[in-house]
DRENKEVEX-61981 format. One line per 2 residues: number of its first residue (from 1); their letters; for each residue z, y, x of C-alpha. Coordinates in pm, whole numbers, plus 50000, padded with zeros to 5 digits. Example, Ala and Ser with C-alpha at 12.3 -4.5 7.8 and 13.67 -1.06 7.14 Angstrom:
BEGIN
1 = AS = 50780,49550,51230 ~ 50714,49894,51367
***
This chain:
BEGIN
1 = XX = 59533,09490,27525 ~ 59380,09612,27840
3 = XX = 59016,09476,27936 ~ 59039,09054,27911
5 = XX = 58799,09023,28151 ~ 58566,09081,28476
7 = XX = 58581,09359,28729 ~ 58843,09559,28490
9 = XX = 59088,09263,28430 ~ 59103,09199,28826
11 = XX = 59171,09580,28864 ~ 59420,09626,28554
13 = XX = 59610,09324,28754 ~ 59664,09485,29078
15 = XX = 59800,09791,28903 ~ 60043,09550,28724
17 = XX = 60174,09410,29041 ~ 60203,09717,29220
19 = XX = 60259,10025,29008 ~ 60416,09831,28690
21 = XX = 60564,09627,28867 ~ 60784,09877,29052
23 = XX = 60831,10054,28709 ~ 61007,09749,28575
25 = XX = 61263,09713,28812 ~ 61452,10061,28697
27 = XX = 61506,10085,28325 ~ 61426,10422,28311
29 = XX = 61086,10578,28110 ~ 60819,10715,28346
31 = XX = 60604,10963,28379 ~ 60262,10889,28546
33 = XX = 60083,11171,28666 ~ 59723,11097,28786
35 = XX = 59434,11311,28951 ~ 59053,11319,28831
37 = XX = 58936,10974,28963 ~ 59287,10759,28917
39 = XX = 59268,10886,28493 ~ 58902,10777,28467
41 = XX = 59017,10479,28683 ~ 59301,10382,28468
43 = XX = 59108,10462,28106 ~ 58840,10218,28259
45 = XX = 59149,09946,28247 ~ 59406,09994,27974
47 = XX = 59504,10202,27728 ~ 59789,10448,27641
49 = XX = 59997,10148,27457 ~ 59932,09915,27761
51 = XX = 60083,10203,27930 ~ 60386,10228,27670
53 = XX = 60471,09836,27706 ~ 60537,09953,28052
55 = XX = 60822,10228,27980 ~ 60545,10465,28100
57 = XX = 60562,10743,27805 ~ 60418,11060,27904
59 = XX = 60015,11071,28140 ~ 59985,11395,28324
61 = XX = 59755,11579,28501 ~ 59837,11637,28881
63 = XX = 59671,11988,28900 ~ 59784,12120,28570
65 = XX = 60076,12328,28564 ~ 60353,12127,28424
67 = XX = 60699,12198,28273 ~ 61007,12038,28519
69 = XX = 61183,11687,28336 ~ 61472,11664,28558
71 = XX = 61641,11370,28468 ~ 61297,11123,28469
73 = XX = 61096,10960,28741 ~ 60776,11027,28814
75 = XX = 60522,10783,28958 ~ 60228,11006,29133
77 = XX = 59877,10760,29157 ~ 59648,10947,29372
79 = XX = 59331,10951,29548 ~ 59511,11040,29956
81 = XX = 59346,11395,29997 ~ 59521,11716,30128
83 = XX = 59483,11863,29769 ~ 59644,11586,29601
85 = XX = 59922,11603,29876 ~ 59974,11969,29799
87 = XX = 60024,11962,29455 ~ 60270,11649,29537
89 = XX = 60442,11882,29778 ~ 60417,12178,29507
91 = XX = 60649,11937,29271 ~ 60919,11929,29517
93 = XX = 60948,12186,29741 ~ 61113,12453,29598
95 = XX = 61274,12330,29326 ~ 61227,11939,29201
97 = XX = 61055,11897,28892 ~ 61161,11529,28864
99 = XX = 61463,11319,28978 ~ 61219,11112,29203
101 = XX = 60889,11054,29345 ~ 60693,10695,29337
103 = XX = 60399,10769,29522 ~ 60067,10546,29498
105 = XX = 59776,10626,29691 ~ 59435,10496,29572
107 = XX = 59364,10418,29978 ~ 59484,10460,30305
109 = XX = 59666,10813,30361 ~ 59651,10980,30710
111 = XX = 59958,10992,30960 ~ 59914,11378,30912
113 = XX = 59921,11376,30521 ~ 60187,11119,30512
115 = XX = 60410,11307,30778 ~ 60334,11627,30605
117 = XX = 60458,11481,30256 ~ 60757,11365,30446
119 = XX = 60856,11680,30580 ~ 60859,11873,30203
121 = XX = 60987,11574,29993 ~ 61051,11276,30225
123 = XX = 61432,11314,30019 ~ 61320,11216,29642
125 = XX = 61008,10953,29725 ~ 61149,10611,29628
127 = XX = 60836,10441,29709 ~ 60509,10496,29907
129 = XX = 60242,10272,29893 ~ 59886,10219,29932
131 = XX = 59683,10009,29688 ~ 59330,09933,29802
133 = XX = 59143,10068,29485 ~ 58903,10351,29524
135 = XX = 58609,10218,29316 ~ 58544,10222,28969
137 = XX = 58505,09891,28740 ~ 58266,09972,28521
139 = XX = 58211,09698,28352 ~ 58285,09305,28402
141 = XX = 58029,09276,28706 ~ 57949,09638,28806
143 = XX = 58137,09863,28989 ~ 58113,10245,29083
145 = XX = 58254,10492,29317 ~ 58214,10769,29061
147 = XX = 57985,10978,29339 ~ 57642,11107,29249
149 = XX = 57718,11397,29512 ~ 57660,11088,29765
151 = XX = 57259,11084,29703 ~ 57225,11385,29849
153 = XX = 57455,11347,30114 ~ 57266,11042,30158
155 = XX = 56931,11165,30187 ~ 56861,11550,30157
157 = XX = 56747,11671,30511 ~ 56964,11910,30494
159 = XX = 57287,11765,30412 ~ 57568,11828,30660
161 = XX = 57835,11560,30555 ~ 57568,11244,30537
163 = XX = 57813,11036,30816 ~ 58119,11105,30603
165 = XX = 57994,11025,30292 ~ 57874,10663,30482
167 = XX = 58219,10638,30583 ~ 58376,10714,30274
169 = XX = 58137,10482,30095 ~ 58271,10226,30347
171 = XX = 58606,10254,30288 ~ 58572,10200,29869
173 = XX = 58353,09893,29949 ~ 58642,09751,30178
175 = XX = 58898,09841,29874 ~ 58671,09625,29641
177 = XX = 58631,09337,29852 ~ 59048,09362,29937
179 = XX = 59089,09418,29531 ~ 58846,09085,29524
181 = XX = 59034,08938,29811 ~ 58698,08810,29998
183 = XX = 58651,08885,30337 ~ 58209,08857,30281
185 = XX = 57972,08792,30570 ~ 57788,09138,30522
187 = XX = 57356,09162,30548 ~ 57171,09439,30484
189 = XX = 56793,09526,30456 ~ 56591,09555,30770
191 = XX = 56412,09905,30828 ~ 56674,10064,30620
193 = XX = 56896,10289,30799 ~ 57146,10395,30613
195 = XX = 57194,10013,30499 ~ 57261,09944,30869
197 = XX = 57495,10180,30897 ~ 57668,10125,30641
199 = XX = 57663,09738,30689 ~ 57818,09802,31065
201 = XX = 58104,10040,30940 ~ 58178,09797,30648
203 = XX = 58181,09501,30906 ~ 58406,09698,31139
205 = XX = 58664,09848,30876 ~ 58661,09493,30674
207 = XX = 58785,09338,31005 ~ 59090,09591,31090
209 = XX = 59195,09592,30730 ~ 59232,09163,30771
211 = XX = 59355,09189,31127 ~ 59684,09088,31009
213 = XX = 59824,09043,30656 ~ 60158,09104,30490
215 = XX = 60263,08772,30603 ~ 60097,08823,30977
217 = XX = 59798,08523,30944 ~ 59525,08676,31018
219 = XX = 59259,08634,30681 ~ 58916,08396,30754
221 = XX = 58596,08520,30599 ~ 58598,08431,30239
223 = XX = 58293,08217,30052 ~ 58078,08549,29976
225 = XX = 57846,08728,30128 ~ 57756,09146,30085
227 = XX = 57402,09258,30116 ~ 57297,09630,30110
229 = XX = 57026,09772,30047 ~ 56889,10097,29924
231 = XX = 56744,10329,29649 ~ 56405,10304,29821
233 = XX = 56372,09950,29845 ~ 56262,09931,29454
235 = XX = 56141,10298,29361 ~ 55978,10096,29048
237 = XX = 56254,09968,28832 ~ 56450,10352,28751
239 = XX = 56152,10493,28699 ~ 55996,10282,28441
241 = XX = 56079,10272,28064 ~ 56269,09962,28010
243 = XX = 56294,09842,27644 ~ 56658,09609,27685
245 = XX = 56903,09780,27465 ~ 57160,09937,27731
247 = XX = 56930,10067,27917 ~ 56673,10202,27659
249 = XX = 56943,10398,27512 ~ 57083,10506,27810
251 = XX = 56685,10627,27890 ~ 56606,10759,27556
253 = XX = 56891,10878,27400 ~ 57135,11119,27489
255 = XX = 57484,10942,27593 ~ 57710,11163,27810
257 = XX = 58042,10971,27997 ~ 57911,10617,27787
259 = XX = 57967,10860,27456 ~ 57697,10801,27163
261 = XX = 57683,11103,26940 ~ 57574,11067,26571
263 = XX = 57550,11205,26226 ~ 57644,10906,25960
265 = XX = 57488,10907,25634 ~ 57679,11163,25472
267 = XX = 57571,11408,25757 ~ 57932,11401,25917
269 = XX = 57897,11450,26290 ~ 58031,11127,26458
271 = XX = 58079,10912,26782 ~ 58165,10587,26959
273 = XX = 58219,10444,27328 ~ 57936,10218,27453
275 = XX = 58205,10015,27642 ~ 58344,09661,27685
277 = XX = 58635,09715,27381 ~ 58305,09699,27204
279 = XX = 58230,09321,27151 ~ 57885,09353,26990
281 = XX = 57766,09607,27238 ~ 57823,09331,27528
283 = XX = 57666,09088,27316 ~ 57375,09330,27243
285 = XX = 57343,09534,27562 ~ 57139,09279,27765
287 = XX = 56887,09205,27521 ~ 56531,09326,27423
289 = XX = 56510,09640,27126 ~ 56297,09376,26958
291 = XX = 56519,09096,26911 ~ 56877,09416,26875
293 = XX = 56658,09552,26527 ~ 56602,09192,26418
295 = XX = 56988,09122,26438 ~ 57211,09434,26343
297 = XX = 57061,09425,26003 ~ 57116,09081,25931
299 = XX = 57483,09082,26052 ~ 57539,09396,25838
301 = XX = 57407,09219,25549 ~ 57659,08897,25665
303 = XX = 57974,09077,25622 ~ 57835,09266,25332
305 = XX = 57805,08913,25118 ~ 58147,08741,25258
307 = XX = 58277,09074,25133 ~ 58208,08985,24807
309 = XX = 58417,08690,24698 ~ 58223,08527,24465
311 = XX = 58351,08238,24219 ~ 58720,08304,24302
313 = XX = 58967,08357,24057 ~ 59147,08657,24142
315 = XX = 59506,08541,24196 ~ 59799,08706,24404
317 = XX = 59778,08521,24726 ~ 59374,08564,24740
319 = XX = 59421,08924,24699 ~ 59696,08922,24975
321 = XX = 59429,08711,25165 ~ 59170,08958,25101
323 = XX = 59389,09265,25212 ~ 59470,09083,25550
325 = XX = 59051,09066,25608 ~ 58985,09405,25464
327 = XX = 59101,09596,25846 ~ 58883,09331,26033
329 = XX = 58563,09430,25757 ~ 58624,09783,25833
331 = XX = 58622,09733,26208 ~ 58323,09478,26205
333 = XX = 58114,09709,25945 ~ 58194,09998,26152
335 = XX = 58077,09877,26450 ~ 57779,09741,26328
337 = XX = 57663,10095,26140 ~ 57692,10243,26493
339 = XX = 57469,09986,26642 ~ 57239,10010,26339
341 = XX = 57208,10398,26369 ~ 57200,10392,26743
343 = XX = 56916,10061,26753 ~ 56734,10295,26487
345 = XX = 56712,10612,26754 ~ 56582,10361,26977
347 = XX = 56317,10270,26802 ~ 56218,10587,26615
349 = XX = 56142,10703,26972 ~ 55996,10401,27095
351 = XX = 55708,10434,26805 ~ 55664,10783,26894
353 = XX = 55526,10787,27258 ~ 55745,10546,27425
355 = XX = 55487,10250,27328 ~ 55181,10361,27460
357 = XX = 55346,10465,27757 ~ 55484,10153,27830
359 = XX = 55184,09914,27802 ~ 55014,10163,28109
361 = XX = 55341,10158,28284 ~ 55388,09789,28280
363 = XX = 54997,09748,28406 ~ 55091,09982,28703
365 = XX = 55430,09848,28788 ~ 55333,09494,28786
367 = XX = 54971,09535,28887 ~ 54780,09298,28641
369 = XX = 54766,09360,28305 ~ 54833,09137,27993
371 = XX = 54601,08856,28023 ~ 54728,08854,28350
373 = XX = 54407,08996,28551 ~ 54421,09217,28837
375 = XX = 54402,09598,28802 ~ 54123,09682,29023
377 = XX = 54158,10080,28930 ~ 54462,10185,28877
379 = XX = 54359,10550,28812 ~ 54190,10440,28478
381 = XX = 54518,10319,28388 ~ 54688,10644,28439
383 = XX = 54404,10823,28300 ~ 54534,10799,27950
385 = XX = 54876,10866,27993 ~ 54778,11227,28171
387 = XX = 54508,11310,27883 ~ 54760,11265,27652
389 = XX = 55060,11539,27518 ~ 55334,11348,27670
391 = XX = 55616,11550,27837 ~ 55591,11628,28176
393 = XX = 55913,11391,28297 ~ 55701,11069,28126
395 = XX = 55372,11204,28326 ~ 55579,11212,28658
397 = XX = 55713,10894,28569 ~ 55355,10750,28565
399 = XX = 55245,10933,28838 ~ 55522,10800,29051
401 = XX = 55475,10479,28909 ~ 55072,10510,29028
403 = XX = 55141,10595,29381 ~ 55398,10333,29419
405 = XX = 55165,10078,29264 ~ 54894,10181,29589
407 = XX = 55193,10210,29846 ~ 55081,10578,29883
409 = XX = 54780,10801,29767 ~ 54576,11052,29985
411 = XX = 54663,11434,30025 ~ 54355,11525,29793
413 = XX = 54444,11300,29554 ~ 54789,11408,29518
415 = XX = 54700,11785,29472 ~ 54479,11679,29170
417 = XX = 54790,11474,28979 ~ 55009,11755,29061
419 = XX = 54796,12021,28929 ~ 54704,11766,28608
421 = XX = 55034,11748,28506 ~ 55084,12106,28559
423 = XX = 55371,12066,28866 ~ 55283,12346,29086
425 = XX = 55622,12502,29127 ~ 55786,12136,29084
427 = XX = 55613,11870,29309 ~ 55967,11755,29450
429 = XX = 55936,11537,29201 ~ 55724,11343,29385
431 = XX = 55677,11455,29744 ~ 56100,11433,29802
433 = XX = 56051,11018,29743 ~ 55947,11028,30118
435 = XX = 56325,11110,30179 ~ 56374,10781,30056
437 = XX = 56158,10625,30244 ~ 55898,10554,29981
439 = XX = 55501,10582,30128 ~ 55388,10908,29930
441 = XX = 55135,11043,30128 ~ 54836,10808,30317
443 = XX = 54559,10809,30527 ~ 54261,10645,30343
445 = XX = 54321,10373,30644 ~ 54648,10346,30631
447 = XX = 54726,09949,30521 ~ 55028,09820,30414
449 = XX = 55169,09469,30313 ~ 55358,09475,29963
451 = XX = 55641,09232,29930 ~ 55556,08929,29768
453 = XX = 55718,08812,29444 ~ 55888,08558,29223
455 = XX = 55618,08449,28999 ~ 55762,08501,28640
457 = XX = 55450,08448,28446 ~ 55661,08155,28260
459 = XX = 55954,08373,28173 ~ 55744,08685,28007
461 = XX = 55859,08693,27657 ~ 55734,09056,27586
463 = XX = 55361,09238,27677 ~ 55582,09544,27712
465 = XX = 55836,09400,27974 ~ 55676,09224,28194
467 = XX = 55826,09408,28508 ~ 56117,09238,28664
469 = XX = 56371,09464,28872 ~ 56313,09335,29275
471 = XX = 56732,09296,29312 ~ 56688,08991,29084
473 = XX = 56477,08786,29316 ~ 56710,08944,29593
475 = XX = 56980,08791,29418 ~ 56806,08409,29264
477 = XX = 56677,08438,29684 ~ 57036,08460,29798
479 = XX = 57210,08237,29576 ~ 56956,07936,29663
481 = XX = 57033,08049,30054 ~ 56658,08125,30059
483 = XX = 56694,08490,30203 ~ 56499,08528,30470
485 = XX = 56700,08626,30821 ~ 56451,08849,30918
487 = XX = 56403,09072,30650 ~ 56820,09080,30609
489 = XX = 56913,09048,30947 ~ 57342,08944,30939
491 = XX = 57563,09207,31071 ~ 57823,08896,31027
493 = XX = 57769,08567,30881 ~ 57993,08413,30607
495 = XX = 58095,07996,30639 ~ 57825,07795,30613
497 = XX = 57855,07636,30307 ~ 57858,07922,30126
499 = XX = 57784,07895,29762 ~ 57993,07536,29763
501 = XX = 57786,07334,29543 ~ 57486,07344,29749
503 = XX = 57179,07575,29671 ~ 57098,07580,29284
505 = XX = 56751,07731,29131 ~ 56900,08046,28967
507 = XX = 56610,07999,28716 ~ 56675,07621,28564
509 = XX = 56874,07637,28258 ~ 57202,07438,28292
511 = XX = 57406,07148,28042 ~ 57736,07328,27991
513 = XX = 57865,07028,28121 ~ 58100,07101,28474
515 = XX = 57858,07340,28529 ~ 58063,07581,28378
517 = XX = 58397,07493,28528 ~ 58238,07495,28884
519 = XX = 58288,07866,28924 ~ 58428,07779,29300
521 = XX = 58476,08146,29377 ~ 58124,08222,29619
523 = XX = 58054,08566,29502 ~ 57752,08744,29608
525 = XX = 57822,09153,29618 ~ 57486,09394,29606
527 = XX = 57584,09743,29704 ~ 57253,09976,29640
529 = XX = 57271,10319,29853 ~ 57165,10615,29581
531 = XX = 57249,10438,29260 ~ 57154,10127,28990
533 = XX = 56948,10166,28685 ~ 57083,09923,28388
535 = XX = 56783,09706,28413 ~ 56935,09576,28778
537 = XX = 57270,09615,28628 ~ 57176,09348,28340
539 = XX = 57052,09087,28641 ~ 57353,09035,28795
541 = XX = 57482,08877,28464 ~ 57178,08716,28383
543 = XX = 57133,08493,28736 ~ 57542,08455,28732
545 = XX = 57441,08319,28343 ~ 57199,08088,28488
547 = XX = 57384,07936,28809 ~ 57746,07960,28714
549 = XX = 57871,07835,29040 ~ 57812,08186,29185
551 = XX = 57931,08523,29004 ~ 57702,08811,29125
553 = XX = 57859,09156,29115 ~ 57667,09535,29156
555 = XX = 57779,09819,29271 ~ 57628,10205,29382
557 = XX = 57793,10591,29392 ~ 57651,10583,29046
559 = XX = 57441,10458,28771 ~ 57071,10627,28730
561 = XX = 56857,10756,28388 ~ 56552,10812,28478
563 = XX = 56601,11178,28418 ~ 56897,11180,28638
565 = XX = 56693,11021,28951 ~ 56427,11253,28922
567 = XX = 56652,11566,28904 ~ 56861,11409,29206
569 = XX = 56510,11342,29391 ~ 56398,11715,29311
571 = XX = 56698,11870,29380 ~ 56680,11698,29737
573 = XX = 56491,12009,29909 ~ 56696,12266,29821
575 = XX = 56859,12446,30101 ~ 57189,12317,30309
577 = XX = 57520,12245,30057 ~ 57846,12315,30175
579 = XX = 58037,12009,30249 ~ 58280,11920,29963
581 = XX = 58568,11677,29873 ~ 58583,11436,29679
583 = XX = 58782,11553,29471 ~ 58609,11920,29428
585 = XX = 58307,11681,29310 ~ 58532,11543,29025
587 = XX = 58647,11882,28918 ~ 58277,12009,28957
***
């Protein structure tokens, strides 16, 4: 069955009770024909037999060319661009390819693509409706609008579409909080821009889209609250070399659309989805590389012994018994090999380079080391990493991770890292940050306040992973109502009890007493301007884990490797793009 629960169970819904629910009422098989972002939409939801339950038997693709099947109905989902409209149009206005038209849109359609569409086919469209979901669930509590294009929209200097990508932007986030049904009290970050922006054209479209309802009541603000913020609020935490398991691999290992390639043990080439229809990867994904190699072997070792049926007489029924397990064995033992392989990669890499690199990195990022003592020269802890034959993307990484640690170094200074790490041609790397708003440059007096944080000496488990990602205390500070209404001003305030049960300590550990019933709905969206790293993803679940009467959920464009930042950060000076669609970017 489709996804049981989170962000894709909520979305998988709404398509029942629109789409599906439409299908039902004819008894006549479907075809579905979908465009770039509705296929990865619906793949992130259901499958092909969900799909088949439904009377829906053949997927197509919108732009291919396709061969007419006169006597079926086809039901078009679709993001509403002129491109989708036209090959819509193309179906119909010559000669029909199918007996009807049931047309979806993803969002709202223009008057001029909607009058356009009724001019060429206006005769076979049975239905036309809009559904509210341009975003991406990507996982139980993170969402996606399936946009890295948007970073440089976002920030390059010389982007010529950065407005319209804010708009767009705001648009998806109304479709999630419509898809949520909250109507949040929105905050964003003070100083930031783009955050303001964005908050005000959220505020403004949230408000028209619950002017009225279906049933003409007009929709109160809901028990949440919004906050946005962006990429250059925590440079630290995408840079740095995190060592939980979804995000090391996702660092260290090479995993292209959540796909883990592998050879097995007989050399075959091989490969599995890192998704939610894997039930050990969401038990694994959150947790520390240490604690992932201590496990996978043990539970492989588990099923290995209950395969073995010791002591039994072999009778009929115990072999029927035994048959009836043997699918689950394969599937469990299957699963676990991929972990096992893919936990091994991991760490093969980790006792390479990656652990040296780390201790250094952790010093910089947190700014005391081990013991917990200050460091009073940071250069000596970069020292080692530069004299070393690390590759030049982990010597950035520390560089960066140095200049952020002292809010900015001097010109002179900066010349002598680049030319250490051999960066001539390629200092983008590190001068583009400024784009985001991130102090680079300095003048020797230049003196500026770092944020204060959470002190989490208590909660440090691991010398290696010490740094905590800034959006958590964002999040434990919002949850407890302790955000401070200067540094996130409101651009509209939600009821004032939100978060019904009072203010809880994100941090104390909870009897799963009523606790756990209490979910009463508050819901606390982040919505991070140039993309999340998996180490912020991973604290949304762990402070909705530790409150329970609040469900945090995180959303960006798109989800960050390290790599991928610093190419996106590079790639920021390079001369003016041409404005493209949306759905050009899919195709791209």
């Amino acid at each position: 069955m489709a996804a049981d629960h989170g962000l894709k169970r909520i979305v998988w819904k709404k398509i029942q009770d629109t789409i599906i629910a439409d299908c039902r009422k004819s008894e006549v098989w479907k075809i579905l024909i979908l465009d770039p972002f509705t296929t990865k939409l619906l793949s992130s939801c259901c499958k092909m037999s969900d799909l088949m339950s439904e009377k829906i038997t053949i997927v197509e693709d919108l732009y291919k060319s396709r061969e007419p099947v006169l006597e079926m109905k086809a039901i078009y989902f679709m993001t509403p661009t002129s491109q989708c409209v036209e090959a819509l149009i193309a179906d119909f206005k010559k000669k029909p390819k199918y007996k009807a038209a049931y047309v979806y849109f993803t969002d709202y359609c223009s008057d001029e693509l909607f009058n356009n569409m009724k001019l060429y086919c206006g005769k076979y469209i049975r239905v036309c409706k809009e559904i509210n979901i341009s975003f991406m669930p990507q996982e139980a509590q993170v969402f996606t609008f399936d946009n890295p294009g948007a970073f440089r929209s976002v920030y390059s200097p010389h982007s010529q579409d950065k407005k319209k990508t804010l708009e767009t932007l705001a648009d998806q986030l109304v479709t999630l909080c419509a898809t949520l049904d909250e109507y949040p009290g929105v905050r964003y970050k003070k100083d930031m821009e783009n955050a303001k922006t964005l908050a005000e054209l959220v505020d403004n479209k949230l408000a028209r889209h619950y002017e009225l309802e279906d049933s003409g009541k007009k929709k109160g603000k809901t028990q949440a609250q919004l906050l946005i913020v962006e990429r250059g609020f925590d440079p630290v935490s995408p840079i740095l070399h995190e060592l939980t398991y979804q995000a090391m691999s996702y660092d260290l290992i090479d995993i292209h659309n959540d796909t883990y390639k592998y050879k097995s043990k007989d050399g075959s080439e091989k490969q599995a989805l890192l998704n939610e229809g894997d039930m050990l990867w969401v038990k694994l994904r959150h947790k520390h590389i240490a604690e992932v190699s201590e496990q996978i072997p043990k539970m492989v070792k588990e099923i290995s012994a209950s395969k073995k049926e010791p002591d039994r007489k072999i009778t009929i029924s115990n072999l029927a018994q035994m048959m009836k397990k043997m699918p689950s064995f394969r599937k469990q033992l299957t699963e676990k090999t991929i972990h096992l392989q893919l936990a091994e990669d991991c760490m093969k890499r980790f006792s390479n380079d990656v652990e040296k690199l780390c201790k250094a990195e952790q010093d910089l990022a947190v700014g005391l080391d081990v013991d917990g003592i200050k460091v009073k020269d940071p250069m000596r802890t970069l020292l080692p990493v530069l004299l070393n034959p690390y590759s030049t993307h982990d010597k950035i990484r520390a560089v960066l991770l140095y200049i952020f640690s002292l809010n900015g170094t001097t010109d002179e200074n900066l010349s002598k890292l680049i030319q250490h790490v051999k960066i001539e041609d390629e200092r983008e790397f590190i001068l583009n940050w400024k784009e985001l708003g991130v102090p680079i440059i300095t003048s020797p007096s230049f003196f500026s306040r770092k944020p204060s944080r959470r002190d989490r000496t208590q909660e440090e488990k691991y010398n290696l992973s010490r740094w905590t990602p800034v959006v958590k205390d964002v999040m434990e500070d919002a949850v407890e109502n302790k955000l401070d209404t200067r540094e996130w001003p409101h651009q509209s305030e939600c009821p004032a009890a939100w978060n019904g049960s009072g203010a809880v300590s994100a941090r104390q550990k909870h009897k799963p007493s009523a606790q756990d019933e209490r979910r009463t709905g508050s819901r606390l969206i982040i919505f991070v301007i140039g993309g999340i790293g998996y180490s912020e993803m991973r604290c949304a679940y762990e402070v909705t884990q530790a409150v329970k009467s609040c469900e945090v959920i995180i959303g960006s464009s798109h989800i960050l490797t390290p790599t991928g930042l610093l190419d996106n950060i590079k790639a920021l000076s390079k001369g003016p793009m041409e404005t493209f669609t949306i759905e050009e970017r899919s195709n791209a």
